[in-house]
DRENMAR-174859 format. One line per 4 residues: number of its first residue (from 1); their letters; for each residue x, y, z of N, C-alpha, C. Coordinates in steps of 0.05 Angstrom, whole numbers. Example, Ala and Ser with C-alpha at 12.3 -4.5 7.8 and 13.67 -1.06 7.14 Angstrom:
1	as	264:-114:156:246:-90:156:264:-66:156; 257:-45:142:273:-21:143:258:1:157
END
This chain:
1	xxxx	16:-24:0:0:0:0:17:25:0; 36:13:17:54:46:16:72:53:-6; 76:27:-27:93:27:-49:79:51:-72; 46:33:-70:30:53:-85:18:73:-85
5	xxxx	23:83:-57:19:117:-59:45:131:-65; 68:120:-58:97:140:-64:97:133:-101; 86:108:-106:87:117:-142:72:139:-151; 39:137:-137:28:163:-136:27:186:-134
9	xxxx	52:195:-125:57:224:-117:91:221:-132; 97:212:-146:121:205:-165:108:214:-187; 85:197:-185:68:204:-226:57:225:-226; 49:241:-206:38:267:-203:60:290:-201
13	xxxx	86:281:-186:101:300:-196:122:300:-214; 122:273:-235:135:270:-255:109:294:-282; 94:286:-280:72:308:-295:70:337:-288; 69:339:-259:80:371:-253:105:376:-270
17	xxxx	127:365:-273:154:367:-283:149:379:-311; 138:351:-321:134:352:-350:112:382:-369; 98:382:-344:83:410:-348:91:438:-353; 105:436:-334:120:460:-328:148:474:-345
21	xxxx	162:446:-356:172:443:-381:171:449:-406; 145:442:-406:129:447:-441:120:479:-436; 103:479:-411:107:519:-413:127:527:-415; 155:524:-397:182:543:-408:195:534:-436
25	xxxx	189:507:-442:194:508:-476:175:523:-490; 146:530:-493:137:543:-513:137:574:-500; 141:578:-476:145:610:-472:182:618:-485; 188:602:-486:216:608:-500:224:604:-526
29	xxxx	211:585:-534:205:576:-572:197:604:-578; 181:619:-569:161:650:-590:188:661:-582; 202:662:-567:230:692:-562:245:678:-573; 256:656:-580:276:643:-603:261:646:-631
33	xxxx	233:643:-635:225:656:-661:238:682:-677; 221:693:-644:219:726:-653:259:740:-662; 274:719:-644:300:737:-656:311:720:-681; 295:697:-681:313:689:-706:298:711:-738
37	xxxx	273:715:-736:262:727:-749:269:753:-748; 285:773:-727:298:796:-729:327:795:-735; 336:765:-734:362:765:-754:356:762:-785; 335:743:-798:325:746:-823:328:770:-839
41	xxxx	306:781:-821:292:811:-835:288:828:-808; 307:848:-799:305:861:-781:294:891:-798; 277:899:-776:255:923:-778:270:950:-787; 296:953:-774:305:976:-781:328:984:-785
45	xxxx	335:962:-813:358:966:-831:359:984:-858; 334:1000:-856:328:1028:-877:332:1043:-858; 342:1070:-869:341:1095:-859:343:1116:-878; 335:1138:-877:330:1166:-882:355:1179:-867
49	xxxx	388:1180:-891:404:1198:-871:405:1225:-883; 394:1229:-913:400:1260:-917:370:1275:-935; 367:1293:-940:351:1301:-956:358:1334:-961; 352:1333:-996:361:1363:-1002:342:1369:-1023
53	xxxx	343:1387:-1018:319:1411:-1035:336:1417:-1065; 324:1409:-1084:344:1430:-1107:317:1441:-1130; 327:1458:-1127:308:1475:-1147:312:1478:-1171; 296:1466:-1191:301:1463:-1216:294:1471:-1239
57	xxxx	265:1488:-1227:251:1511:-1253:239:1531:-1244; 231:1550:-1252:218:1564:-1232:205:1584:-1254; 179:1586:-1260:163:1609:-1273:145:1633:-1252; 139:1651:-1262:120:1678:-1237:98:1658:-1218
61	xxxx	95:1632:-1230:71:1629:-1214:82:1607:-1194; 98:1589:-1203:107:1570:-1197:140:1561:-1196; 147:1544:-1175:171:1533:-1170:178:1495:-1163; 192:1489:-1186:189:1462:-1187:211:1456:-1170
65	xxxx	215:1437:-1152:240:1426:-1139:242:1398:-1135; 263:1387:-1134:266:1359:-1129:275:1348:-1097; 256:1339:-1089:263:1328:-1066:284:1306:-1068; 297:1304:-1050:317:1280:-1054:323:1272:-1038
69	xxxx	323:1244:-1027:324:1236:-1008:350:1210:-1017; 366:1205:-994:381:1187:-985:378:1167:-975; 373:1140:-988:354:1120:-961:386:1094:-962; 386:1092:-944:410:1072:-936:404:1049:-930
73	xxxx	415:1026:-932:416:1000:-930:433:986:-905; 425:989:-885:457:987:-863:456:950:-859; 446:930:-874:444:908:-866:464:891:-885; 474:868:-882:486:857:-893:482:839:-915
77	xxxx	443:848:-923:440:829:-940:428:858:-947; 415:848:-984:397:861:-1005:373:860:-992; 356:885:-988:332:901:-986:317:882:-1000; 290:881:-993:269:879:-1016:264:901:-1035
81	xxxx	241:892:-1041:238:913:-1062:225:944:-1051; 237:962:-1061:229:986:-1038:208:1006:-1069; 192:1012:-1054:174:1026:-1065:169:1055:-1047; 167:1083:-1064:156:1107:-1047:138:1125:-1055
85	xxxx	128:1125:-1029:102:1146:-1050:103:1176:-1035; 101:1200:-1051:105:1226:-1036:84:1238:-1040; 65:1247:-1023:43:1270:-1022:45:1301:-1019; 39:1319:-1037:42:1350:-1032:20:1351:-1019
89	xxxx	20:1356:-991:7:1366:-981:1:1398:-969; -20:1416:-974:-17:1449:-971:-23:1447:-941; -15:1464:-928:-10:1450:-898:-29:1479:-885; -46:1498:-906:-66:1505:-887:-94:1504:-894
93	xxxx	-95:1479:-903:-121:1463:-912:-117:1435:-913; -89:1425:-911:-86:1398:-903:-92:1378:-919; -105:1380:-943:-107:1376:-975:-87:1366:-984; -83:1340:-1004:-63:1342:-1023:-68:1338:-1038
97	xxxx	-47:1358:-1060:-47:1368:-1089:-40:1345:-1113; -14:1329:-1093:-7:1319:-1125:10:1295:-1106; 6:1276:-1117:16:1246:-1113:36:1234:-1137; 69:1234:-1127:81:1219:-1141:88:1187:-1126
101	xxxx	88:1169:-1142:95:1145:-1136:122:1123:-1152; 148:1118:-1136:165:1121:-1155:167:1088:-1146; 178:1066:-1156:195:1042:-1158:228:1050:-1158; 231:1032:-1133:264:1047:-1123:280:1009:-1133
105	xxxx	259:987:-1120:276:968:-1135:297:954:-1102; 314:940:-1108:324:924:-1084:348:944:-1078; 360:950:-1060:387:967:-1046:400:947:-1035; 424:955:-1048:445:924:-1037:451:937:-1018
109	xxxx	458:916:-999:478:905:-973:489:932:-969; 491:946:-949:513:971:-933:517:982:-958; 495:994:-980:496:1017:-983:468:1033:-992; 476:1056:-1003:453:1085:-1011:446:1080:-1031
113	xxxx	419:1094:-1032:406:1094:-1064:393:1129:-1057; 401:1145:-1083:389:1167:-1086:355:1167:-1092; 336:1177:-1084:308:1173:-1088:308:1211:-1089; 289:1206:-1115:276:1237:-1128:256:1239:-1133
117	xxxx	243:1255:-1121:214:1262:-1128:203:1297:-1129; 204:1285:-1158:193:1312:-1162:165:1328:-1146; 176:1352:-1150:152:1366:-1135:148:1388:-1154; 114:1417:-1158:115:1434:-1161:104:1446:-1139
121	xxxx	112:1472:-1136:100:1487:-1105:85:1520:-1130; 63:1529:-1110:58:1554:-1112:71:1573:-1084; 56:1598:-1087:71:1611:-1059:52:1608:-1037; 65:1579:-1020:46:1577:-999:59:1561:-987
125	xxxx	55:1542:-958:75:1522:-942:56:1495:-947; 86:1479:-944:74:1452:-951:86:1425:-938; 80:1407:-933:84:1384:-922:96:1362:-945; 107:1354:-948:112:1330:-974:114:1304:-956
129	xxxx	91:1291:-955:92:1267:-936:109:1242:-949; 123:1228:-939:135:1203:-958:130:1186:-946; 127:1162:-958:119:1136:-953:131:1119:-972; 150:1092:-945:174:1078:-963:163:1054:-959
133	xxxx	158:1039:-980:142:1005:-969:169:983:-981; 168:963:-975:191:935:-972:180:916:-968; 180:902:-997:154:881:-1002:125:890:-1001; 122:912:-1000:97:919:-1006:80:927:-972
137	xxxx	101:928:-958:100:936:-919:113:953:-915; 92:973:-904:102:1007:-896:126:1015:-881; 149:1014:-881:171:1015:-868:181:1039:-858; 176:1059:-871:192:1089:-865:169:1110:-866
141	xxxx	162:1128:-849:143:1142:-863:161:1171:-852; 147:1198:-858:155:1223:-854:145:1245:-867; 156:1263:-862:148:1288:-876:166:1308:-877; 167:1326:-897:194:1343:-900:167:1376:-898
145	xxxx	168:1394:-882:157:1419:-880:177:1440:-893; 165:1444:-916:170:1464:-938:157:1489:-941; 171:1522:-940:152:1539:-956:171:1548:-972; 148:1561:-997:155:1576:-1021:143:1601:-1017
149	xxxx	161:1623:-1033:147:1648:-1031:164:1664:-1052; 151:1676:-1064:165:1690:-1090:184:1716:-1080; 199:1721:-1083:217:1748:-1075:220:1761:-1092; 209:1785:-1095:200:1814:-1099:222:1840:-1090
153	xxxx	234:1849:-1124:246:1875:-1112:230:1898:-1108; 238:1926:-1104:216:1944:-1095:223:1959:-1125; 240:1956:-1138:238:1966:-1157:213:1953:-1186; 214:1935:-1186:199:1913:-1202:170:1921:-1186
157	xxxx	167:1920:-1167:141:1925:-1149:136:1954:-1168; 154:1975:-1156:139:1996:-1161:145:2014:-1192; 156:1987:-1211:142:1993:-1242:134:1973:-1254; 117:1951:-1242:99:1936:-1248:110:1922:-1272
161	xxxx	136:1913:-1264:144:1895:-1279:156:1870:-1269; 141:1858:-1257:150:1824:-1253:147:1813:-1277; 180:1799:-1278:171:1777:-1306:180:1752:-1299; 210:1756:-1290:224:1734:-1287:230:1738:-1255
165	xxxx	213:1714:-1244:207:1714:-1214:225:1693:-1205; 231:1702:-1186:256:1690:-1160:239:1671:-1139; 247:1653:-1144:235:1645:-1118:251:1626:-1085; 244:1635:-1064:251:1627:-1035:242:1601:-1036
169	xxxx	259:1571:-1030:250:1552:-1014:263:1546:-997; 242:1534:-982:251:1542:-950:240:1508:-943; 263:1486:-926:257:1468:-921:266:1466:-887; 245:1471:-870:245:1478:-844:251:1471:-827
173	xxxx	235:1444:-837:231:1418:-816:228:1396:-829; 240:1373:-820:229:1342:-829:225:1324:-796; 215:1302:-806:224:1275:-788:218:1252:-807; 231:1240:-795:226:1206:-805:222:1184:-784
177	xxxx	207:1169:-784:206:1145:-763:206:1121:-781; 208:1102:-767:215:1068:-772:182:1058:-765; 174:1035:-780:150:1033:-773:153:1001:-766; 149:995:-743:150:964:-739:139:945:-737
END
């Protein structure tokens, strides 16, 4: 009798054992997932290190510029395929004017790819929102805060001859974040 209760409390805590096991194996299997899957394809091997304004036409009413952005590759393997889309947005109505959408294609291993997107501005401030997808998954988003404004001599003012107009761009502010 006494043989078969000490097996009984043996098989009960050979099963406690075994229990408690399989929970710290599958609470540890998802955190061995999750880093083997951030060695694969880790979240934030794009980045946004430069951006420049260049201005490339400019008529009395309007000023065309090229945004340009620098997107880097800091990982040791080839990017997917990176796609961007940039919105003019007029930033005191919050509206946007004009949607370019460019195919950037794979960025090898530890290095840059130049990205251009054209823009036209009138004289007013603007937001140019960007949006960078990888595999077709939102990865980078941001916005670059831009104004334009035509500059006016007082001489041209006061003999009503504007022809060939000058124009101010002004790139204020940006940010970029990582999207995970």
């Amino acid at each position: 009798m006494l043989i078969k209760i000490k097996s009984k409390k043996a098989g009960a805590f050979i099963s406690f054992i075994i229990i408690i096991l399989t929970i710290i194996l599958v609470v540890f299997s998802g955190v061995f997932q999750s880093t083997i899957a951030t060695k694969i394809y880790p979240s934030e091997h794009l980045f946004i290190d430069e951006t420049i304004l260049l201005k490339t036409n400019e008529t009395n009413k309007t000023v065309d510029i090229n945004c340009i952005l620098y997107l880097t590759n800091i990982w040791e393997k080839n990017s997917g395929k990176i796609n961007a889309a940039a919105y003019v947005i007029e930033t005191n109505n919050n509206f946007a004017i004009s949607e370019n959408e460019i195919k950037i294609g794979i960025i090898k291993e530890n290095s840059t790819t130049k990205i251009v997107l054209p823009v036209v501005l009138s004289n007013s401030s603007y937001k140019v929102k960007v949006l960078l997808f990888e595999n077709e998954k939102l990865v980078i988003k941001g916005e670059l805060l831009i104004s334009a404004y035509p500059i006016y001599s007082w001489e041209d003012i006061s003999h009503g001859r504007v022809k060939n107009q000058v124009w101010n761009v002004n790139n204020y502010d940006m940010y970029f974040e990582q999207i995970h």
